[in-house]
N, C-alpha and C positions, 0 to 999 in steps of 0.2 A: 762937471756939475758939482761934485763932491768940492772941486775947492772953490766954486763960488757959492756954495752953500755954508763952506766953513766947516766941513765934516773933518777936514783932516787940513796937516799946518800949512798956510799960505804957501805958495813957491815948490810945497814939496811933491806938485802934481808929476813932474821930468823922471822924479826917482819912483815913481810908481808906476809910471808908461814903463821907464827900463826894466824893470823887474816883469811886468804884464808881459813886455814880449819877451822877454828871454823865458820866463816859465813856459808859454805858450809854442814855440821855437822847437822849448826840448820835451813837451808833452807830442807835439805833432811827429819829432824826431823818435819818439820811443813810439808812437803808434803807427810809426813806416817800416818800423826794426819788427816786432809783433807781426806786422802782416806778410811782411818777408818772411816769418819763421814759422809762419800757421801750419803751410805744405808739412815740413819737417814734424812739427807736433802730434798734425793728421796721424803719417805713419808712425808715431813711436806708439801711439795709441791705439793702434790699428789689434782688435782683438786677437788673443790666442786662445787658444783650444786648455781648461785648466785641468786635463789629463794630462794631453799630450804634447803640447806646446805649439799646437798645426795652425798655421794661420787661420782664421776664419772670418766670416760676413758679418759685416754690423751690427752689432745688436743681439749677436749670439753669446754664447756661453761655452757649446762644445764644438767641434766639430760634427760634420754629420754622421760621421761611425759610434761617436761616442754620445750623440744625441737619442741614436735608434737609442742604444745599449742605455742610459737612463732612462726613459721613457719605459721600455720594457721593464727593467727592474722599478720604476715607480709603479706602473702597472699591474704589477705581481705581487706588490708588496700592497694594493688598495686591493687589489682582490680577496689575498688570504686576509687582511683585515674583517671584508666585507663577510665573509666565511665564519669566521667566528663569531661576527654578530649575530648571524642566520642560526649557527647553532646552538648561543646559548638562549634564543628565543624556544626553538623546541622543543 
């Protein structure tokens, strides 16, 4: 269509098909190589624990020893917050 509309130069449509598939060829080739290598990616990303270095589940941050052991220390530490606001009210 483009060269019977005159968009681009007479005759020169062969060298644009060539180029069209061979781009397309090594797009398709690099997106069979990526999906081969997704598995691999998976696990190098696969979370650690950023104490201890312990494997952990999706989406985590600590392990679950070191999950409790935050949680309690952020607890402890909204509490006595909580505390002193109690008593400079009195």
């Amino acid at each position: 269509m483009a060269d019977a509309v005159q968009w681009i130069r007479p005759g020169s449509i062969d060298l644009w098909i060539w180029w069209s598939s061979r781009l397309g060829l090594t797009l398709l080739g690099a997106g069979l190589i990526l999906r081969l290598l997704a598995p691999v990616g998976r696990e190098l990303r696969r979370g650690r624990c950023v104490r201890c270095g312990t494997a952990i589940e999706r989406g985590q941050t600590y392990c679950m020893d070191h999950l409790q052991a935050t949680v309690n220390q952020y607890r402890d530490e909204t509490r006595a917050g909580a505390l002193r606001r109690y008593d400079r009210r009195t």
